[in-house]
Each structure stands twice: as structure tokens, then as C-alpha cells.
C-alpha positions in Angstrom: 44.9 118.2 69.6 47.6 115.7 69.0 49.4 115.1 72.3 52.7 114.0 70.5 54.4 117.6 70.1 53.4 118.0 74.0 55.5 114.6 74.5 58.7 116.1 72.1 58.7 119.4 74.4 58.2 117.5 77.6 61.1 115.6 76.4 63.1 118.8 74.9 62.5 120.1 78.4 64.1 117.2 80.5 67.5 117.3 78.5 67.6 121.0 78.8 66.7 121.0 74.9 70.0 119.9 74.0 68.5 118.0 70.7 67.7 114.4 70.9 70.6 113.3 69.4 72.2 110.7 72.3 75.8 110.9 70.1 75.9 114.6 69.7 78.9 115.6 72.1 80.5 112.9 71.0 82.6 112.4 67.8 83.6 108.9 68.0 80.0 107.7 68.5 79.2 110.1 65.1 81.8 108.7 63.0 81.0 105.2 63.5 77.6 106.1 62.2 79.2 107.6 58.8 79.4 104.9 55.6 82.8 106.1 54.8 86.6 105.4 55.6 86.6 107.4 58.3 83.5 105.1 59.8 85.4 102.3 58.6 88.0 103.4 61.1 86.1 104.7 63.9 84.7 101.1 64.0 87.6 99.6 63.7 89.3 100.9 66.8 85.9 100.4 68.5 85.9 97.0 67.9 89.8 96.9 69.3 89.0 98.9 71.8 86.0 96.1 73.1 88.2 93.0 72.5 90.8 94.7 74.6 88.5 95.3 77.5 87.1 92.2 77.1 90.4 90.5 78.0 91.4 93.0 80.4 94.6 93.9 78.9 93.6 97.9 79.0 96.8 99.8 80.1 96.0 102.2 82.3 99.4 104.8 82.0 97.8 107.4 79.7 93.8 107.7 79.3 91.7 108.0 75.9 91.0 111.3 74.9 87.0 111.4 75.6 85.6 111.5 71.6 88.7 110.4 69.9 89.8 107.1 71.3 92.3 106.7 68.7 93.8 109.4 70.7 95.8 109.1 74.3 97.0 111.9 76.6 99.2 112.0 79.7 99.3 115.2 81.7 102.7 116.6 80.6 100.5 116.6 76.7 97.2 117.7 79.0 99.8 120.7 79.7 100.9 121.1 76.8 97.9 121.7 75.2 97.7 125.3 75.9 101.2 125.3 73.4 98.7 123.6 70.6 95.7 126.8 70.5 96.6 127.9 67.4 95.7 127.3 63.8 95.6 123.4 62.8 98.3 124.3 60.4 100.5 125.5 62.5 103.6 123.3 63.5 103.1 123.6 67.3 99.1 122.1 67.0 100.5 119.3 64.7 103.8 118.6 66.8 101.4 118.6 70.0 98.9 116.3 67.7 101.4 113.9 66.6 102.6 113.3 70.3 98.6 112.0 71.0 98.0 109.7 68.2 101.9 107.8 68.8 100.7 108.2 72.7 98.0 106.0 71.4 100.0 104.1 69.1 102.6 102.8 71.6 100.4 102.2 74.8 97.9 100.2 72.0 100.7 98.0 70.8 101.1 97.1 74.6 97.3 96.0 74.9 97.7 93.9 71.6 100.9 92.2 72.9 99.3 91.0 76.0 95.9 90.3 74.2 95.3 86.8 72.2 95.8 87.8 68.2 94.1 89.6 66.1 94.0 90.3 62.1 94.9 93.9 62.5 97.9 94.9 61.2 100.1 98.0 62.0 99.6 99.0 58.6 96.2 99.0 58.5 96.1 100.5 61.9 98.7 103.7 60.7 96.2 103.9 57.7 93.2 104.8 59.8 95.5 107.0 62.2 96.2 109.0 58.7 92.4 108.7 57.7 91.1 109.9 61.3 94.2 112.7 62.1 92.6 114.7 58.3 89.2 114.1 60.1 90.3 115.9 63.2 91.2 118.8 61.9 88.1 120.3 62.1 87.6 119.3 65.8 90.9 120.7 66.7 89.0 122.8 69.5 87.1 119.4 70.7 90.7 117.5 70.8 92.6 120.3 73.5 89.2 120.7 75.1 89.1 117.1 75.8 92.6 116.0 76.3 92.6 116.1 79.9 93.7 113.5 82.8 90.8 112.6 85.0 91.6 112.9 88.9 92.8 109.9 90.8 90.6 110.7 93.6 87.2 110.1 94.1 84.8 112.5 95.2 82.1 110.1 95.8 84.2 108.0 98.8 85.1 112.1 99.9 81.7 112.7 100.5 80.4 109.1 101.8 83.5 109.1 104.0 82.6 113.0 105.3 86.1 114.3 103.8 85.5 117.6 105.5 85.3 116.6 109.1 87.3 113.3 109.1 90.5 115.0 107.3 91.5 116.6 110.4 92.3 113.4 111.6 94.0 112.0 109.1 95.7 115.0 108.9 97.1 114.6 112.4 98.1 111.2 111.6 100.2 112.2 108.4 101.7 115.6 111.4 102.9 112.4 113.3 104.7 110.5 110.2 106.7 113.4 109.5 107.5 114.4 113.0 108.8 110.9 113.3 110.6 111.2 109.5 112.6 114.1 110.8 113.7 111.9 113.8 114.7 108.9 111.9 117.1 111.3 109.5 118.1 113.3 112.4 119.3 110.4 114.3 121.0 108.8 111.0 122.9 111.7 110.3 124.3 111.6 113.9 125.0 108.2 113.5 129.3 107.5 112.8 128.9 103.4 112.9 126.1 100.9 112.4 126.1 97.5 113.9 122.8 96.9 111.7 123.9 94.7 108.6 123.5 96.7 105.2 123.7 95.2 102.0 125.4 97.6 99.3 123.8 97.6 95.8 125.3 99.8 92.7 124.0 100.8 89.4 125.6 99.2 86.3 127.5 101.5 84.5 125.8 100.3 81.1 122.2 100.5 81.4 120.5 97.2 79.9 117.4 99.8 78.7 116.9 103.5 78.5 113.3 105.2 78.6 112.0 106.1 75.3 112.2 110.1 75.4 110.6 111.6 72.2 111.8 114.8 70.2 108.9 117.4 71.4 111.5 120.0 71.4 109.4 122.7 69.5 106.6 122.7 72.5 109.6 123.7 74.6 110.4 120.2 76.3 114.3 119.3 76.3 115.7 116.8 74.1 118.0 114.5 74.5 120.2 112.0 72.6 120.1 108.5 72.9 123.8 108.4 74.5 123.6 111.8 76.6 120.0 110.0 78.1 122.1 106.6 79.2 125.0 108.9 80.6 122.2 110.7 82.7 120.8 107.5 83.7 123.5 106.1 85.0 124.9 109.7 86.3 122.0 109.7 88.4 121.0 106.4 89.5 120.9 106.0 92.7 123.0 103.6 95.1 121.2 101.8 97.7 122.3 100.7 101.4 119.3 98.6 102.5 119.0 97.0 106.5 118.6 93.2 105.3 116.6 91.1 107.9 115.4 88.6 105.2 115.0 88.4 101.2 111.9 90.8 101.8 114.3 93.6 102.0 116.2 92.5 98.9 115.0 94.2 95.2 114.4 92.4 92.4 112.9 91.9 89.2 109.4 91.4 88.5 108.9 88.7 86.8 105.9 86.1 85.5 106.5 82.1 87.4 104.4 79.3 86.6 101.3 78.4 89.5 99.8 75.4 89.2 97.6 74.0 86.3 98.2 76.7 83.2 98.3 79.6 85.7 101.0 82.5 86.3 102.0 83.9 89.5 103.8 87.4 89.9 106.9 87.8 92.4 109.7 89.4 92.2 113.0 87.6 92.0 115.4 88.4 94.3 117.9 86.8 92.5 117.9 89.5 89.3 118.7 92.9 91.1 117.0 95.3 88.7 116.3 99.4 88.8 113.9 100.5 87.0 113.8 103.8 85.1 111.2 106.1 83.4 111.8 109.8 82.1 109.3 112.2 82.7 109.3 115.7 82.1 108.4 119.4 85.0 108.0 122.7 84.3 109.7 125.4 86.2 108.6 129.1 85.7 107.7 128.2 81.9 110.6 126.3 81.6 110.6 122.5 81.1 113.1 120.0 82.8 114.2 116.8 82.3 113.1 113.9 85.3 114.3 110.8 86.0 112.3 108.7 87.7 114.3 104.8 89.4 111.7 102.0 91.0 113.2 99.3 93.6 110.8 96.2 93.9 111.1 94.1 97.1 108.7 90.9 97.7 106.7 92.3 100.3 106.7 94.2 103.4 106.1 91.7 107.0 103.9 92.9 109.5 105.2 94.0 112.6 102.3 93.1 114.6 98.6 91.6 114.0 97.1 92.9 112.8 99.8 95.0 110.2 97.8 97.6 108.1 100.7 98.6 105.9 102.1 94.7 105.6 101.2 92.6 102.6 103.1 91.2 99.3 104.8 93.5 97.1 107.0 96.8 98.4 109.0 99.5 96.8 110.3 102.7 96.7 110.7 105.3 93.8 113.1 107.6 93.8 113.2 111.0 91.5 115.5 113.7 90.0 114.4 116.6 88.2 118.0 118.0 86.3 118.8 121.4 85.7 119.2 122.2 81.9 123.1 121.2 82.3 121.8 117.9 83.4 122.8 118.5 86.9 120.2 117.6 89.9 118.1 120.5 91.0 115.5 118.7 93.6 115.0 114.7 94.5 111.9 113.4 95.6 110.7 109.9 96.9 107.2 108.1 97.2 106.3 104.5 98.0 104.5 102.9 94.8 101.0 103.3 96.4 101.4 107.2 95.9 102.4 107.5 100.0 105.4 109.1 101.9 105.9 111.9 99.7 109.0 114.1 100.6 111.5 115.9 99.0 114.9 116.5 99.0 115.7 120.1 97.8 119.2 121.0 96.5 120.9 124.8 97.0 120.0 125.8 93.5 115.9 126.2 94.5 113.9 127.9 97.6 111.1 126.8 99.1 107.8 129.1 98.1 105.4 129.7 100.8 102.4 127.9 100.6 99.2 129.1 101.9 97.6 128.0 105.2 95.8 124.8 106.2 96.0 121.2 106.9 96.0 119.7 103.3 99.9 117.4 102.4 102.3 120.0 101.3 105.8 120.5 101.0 108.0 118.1 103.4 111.6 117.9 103.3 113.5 116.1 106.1 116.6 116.8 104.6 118.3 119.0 102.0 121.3 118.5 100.2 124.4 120.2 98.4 123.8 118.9 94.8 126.4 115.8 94.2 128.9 116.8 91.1 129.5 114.9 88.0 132.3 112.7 90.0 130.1 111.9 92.9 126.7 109.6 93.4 123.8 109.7 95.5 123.2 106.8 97.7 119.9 105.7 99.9 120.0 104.1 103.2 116.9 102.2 103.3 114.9 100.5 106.3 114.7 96.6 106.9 110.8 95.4 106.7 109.6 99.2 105.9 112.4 100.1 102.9 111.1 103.6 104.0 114.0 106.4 103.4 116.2 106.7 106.3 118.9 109.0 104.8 120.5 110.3 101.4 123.6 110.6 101.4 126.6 111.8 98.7 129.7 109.7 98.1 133.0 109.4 94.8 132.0 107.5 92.1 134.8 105.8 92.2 133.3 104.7 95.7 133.2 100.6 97.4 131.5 98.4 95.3 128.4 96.4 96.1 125.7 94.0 94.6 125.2 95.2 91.1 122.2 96.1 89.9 120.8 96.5 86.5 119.2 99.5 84.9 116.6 98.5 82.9 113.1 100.7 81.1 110.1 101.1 83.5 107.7 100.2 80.7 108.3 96.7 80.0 106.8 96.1 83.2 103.5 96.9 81.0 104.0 93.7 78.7 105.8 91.1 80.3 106.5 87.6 79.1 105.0 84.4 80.7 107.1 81.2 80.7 104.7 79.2 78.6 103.8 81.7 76.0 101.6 85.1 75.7 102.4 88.6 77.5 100.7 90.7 80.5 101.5 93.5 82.4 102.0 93.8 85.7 99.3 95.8 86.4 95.4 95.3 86.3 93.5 97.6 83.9 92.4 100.0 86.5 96.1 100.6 87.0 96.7 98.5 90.5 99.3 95.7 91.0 97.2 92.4 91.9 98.0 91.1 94.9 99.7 94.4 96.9 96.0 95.2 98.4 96.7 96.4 102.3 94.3 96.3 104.8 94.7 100.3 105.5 92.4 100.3 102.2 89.6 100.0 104.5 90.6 102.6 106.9 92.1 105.3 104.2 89.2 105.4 101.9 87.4 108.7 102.8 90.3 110.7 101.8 89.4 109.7 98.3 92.4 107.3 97.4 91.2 104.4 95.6 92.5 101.4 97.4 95.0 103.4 99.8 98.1 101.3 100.2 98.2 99.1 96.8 101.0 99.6 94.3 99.9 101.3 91.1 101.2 102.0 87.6 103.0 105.2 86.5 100.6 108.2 86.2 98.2 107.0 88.7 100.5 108.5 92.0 97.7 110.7 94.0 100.3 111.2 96.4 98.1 113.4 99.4 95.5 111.7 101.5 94.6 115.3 102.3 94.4 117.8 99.1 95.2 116.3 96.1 98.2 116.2 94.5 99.5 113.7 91.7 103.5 112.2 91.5 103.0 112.6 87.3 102.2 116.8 87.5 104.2 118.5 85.6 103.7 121.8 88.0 104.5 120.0 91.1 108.0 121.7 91.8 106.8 124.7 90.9 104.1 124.8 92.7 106.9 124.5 96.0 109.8 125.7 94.7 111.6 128.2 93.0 115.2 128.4 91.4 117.9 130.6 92.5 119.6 133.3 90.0 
């Protein structure tokens, strides 16, 4: 007897008899074997796809959906995917559809910017986009099934680093941060007068660059005009009252220097006072609200001993609002751009929920607030060395003046110009900013957080050493608050 249908069941038996077909789950791989236009263009965005990861110019912001790379999701789309399970001719699959493929379109354009040329052009590129979006019609299913985010934690350093022991103490070191939070905004908001200097920056009044917000109105997401967005902006931009012991506690631009022979070096000028601002989206007992979302860059935080775990080049703080349908604030909140010292500051429109029991991050707010009006502006009073939050406070409009700073969109940080020609973002293509590495990286990395301490691109915010919990979830408010009738 013949041993070689022994060897096709053995082998029919080790892949759980799945078929032997290596490509079968997986559309992309399929198409490029097809000798048609739709191969034509599944190979063609292969080959882009390899000639951007061979330069390392891959933008991290919003993955490839798995199977259709000519696809890209972020996880307000992942949610909105349950909006999109209905027929493929319905408006709400195509709307939802549409939003992936110019996800893709945009954050592609990026890569190409900051990659050496190529002899694609965008109108061969829309062509395909057309030529593959008639193809996916019949893998609708396939398409919401795999648009998803993948986690920014990693299980594997969980379990090497024995997660469920060793999170009790980190746990007790995150009980002490807050515990010594509250007492830093406690004693500011007793404070009347401060001999420590404080240097005064103000938003422009005209923004130099608005966030693109797209129309996705029919899957229930507000939009708003190009003129109502820049009154918002500056509406709700906040002013910043920052101890100065050096220019390490000035912001600044990011900006591309030359260093050395042909080589580039990444600072950030102190001398170009910049906020940076994104718009992002949450949803609120089925309802979805506008965010804004303002980044501060600073050159670097200096240690305060030796060794400093937290010290290193690079600092920041970001600063949120998520706006009631009337575009007044409903809830701030604030991390550092590694994803750390989450906390919130609530308004009197929303109510804490109760959260269940146990030691993972939750909800921690050192101070609430009575929303500010139309008339009035939030301001920040920032630490020297730290630029952690010390106190938020509400003041007129028509307020002091200070340093001005200029309001100016969060993504051209993602293609930025270098002085002798060419583009690259700020950030590597596994989403980290080079250079802002911390030495509590090797001390934080059981609790799953991929170089703990390192600044990081938008949409890549796990923002709890213990649980997990991302900055970009469109269910985070929800998930601690609730609004008031």
C-alpha cells in the first residue's frame, strides 16, 4: 500500500484538516495569486507596502486591516463597525467602508512623503482602491470581522514578568503617585501667592492648522464645519502657567536640525512655542462626542538624582476635552505622551459610575471643576523639571497676556521636513519617539507596556500599568462616567 495518502492525512491531522492551502484565511495573499486587475492591484500595494518597510517609513497611527492592506482602521472605525452589519448596499456599510480605504489613503500618502520616490501615482493608486473596494464586496463579513486594533500590551512580557503576583506591587506604587497627586493640587489650591517664577503662555486666537475631522455624520459621529472646528479649538485650548528652572521646561516645536555629516537630529525648539492639536471622537450612552486633544513638547525632563528613572530627552504633556453636543466641556483628561499619569478632571454635567473592585488603574480625579463658559479659558499650572499637572484652573478670556503660542495640526508631526531635503516623522515605525527611551523601561516591563516611559504616537496611549486601558478608546468616559439630565 502506497504510504503517500497516510502522509496527506498525517498532515490533514496536524493543521486540524484546515485544507493545505497556506493563503486560505487570507484574501490579500489570494488575490495576488489571481491574473487579473484585482491581482494587479493586490500586488501593487504589496510591493508599496515592502518598499515602505524597507525604509522604515511605516506609520504607526492606524493599523492594516489583517487581509486587506489596502484597508486601515483606528478604533473609533473598530467601533463603528457594529454601525456597518448590514447589507453591502446599504449606505451605513459603504459610509463605514469609505472611512477605511481614505484611512488608508491618507496615512499611505504619509509613508510615501517620507519614503525616497516612487512611479506610483495617486491616480493609479485611487484606480486600484476602486478595483479592490468592488472586490470587497463579497468579503464584507471578512472586512468588520477583521478591522480591529490590536492591544498595546503584551501578554508575553505579562507572563515572563509574573503579571499576576508582581502587579500588586506596582499597584502600590501607582496608590502612592496619586496619594501624592491629591497633595500637590490640595496644596496649590490653598496657595494665594507664589514666589516660584511662572512663565505665562496663551493660545493664538487664529489657529495656524486645524485637525482634519471628516463628515461620518450618518454612523452617528458629530460633524463639524471648518470654521465652528477652529472656534472650538481655540475656545478650548488651554493656557499654560509652567515653573521655569531652565529651557527644559519651556514648549516648543519639534522640528528636524542638521547633525553632522548628512545626518538629522530631532529637538524641539524652544524658540517656536507651538500646541499641538488632534480631534478624536467618545461615545457616551450611544451617543458620540466631539474630543479635542492639545500636546506641549518640552526638550527633556533632568534627573533629579542618579540615577533618574523618569529623566531623559524629550517631555510633554497632553491635555483633553470631550465637548457636550453644544460644544461646551463635559470632562478633561491629561496623560504624559508615554501613556502615564492618567487622571481626569470631571465637570458638574457627569457622575462618576462605580467601578468594580480590585487593584487594576481606574478612575482618578484630583480635582473637579465647574465647566468654564464661552467667555472664560482653562489654564494649567505646570511643574519645573516634571511638567506634571499641578492644578487647573478657570480664568476671563479677556485675561493677562503671556508668551503666545501657536496652534498648529497634530499630524504633521507624522511627515516632517529635513533642512536639506526629504520628510520623516517623528516617530519610529513601531510608533515610539527615538531618543525619549527611560531607564524605568527596564523596571516597568512586566506590566506589559512596551518600553514603559518612551513617548509614542497617537493611538498607541496604553495608559494603565495595571489593567489595560488605551488614551484612543472611544468607551473610556463611559466606561467612568455618566451625564447628568
Amino acid at each position: 500500500m502506497s504510504q503517500r495518502p497516510l502522509l496527506v492525512a498525517a498532515c490533514c491531522m496536524l493543521i486540524g484538516c484546515a485544507g493545505l492551502d497556506p493563503h486560505a484565511d487570507d484574501p490579500a495573499a489570494q488575490r495576488r495569486l489571481q491574473h487579473d486587475a484585482v491581482g494587479d492591484c493586490a500586488r501593487l500595494f504589496a510591493a508599496i507596502d515592502r518598499r515602505i518597510d524597507a525604509e522604515g517609513t511605516r506609520d504607526a497611527q492606524s493599523p492594516r486591516v489583517a487581509g486587506f492592506p489596502h484597508l486601515r482602521v483606528d478604533r473609533v472605525l473598530a467601533r463603528l463597525a457594529a454601525a456597518a452589519t448590514v447589507p453591502s448596499g446599504d449606505p451605513l456599510a459603504a459610509q463605514w467602508y469609505r472611512a477605511l480605504v481614505q484611512r488608508d489613503a491618507d496615512d499611505r500618502a504619509i509613508e510615501l512623503a517620507n519614503s525616497t520616490p516612487t512611479m506610483v501615482s495617486d491616480d493609479e493608486l485611487a484606480a486600484c482602491r476602486e478595483t479592490l473596494r468592488r472586490a470587497d464586496q463579497a468579503e464584507l463579513a471578512k472586512v468588520r470581522a477583521a478591522a480591529v486594533v490590536p492591544d498595546d500590551y503584551s501578554t508575553t512580557l505579562r507572563a515572563l514578568g509574573l503579571y499576576p503576583l508582581t502587579r500588586h506591587l506596582f499597584a502600590a506604587g501607582i496608590e502612592r503617585w496619586q496619594q501624592e497627586t491629591l497633595v500637590i493640587f490640595a496644596a496649590q489650591a490653598a496657595e494665594t501667592t507664589s514666589g516660584t517664577r511662572r512663565l505665562r503662555y496663551v493660545p493664538d486666537a487664529q489657529p495656524q492648522g486645524l485637525p482634519l475631522v471628516r463628515d461620518l455624520s450618518a454612523l452617528g459621529l458629530p460633524s463639524v464645519a471648518g470654521s465652528e472646528l477652529a472656534e472650538l479649538v481655540v475656545r478650548h485650548a488651554p493656557r499654560l502657567e509652567i515653573e521655569t528652572a531652565g529651557d527644559d521646561d519651556r514648549p516648543g516645536a519639534l522640528v528636524w536640525q542638521p547633525d553632522g555629516a548628512d545626518g538629522q537630529r530631532l529637538v524641539v525648539a524652544v524658540a517656536e512655542q507651538v500646541l499641538y492639536v488632534r480631534s478624536g471622537y467618545a461615545q457616551m450612552a450611544d451617543r458620540w462626542l466631539l474630543q479635542l486633544s492639545y500636546t506641549a513638547w518640552f526638550p527633556g525632563r533632568p534627573p533629579e538624582r542618579a540615577p533618574d528613572l523618569l529623566a531623559g530627552r524629550f517631555d510633554g504633556l497632553l491635555w483633553r476635552v470631550t465637548l457636550a453636543e453644544d460644544g461646551s466641556p463635559l470632562i478633561y483628561d491629561t496623560i504624559h505622551p508615554c501613556g502615564c499619569y492618567h487622571l481626569f478632571v470631571p465637570g458638574e454635567r457627569v457622575r462618576a459610575k462605580a467601578q468594580p473592585a480590585g487593584i487594576d488603574e481606574g478612575l482618578f480625579v484630583p480635582q473637579t471643576l465647574l465647566a468654564p463658559r464661552t467667555e472664560q479659558r482653562i489654564v494649567l499650572r505646570l511643574a519645573a523639571g516634571t511638567h506634571q499637572l499641578q492644578q487647573v484652573l478657570v480664568e476671563a478670556a479677556a485675561a493677562a497676556a503671556g508668551i503666545r503660542l501657536a496652534l498648529r495640526d497634530d499630524d504633521e508631526l507624522r511627515s516632517l521636513a529635513f533642512p536639506g531635503g526629504g520628510r520623516r516623522s517623528v516617530f519610529a515605525a513601531d510608533g515610539l519617539l527615538p531618543g525619549s527611551e527611560r531607564l524605568e523601561r527596564f523596571v516597568f516591563w512586566p506590566m506589559g507596556v512596551r518600553s514603559a516611559g518612551q513617548m509614542r504616537q497617537w493611538g498607541r496611549h496604553a495608559t494603565a500599568f495595571v489593567g489595560r486601558r488605551h488614551f484612543d478608546d472611544p468607551l473610556l468616559m463611559d466606561r467612568y462616567f455618566e451625564r447628568l439630565p
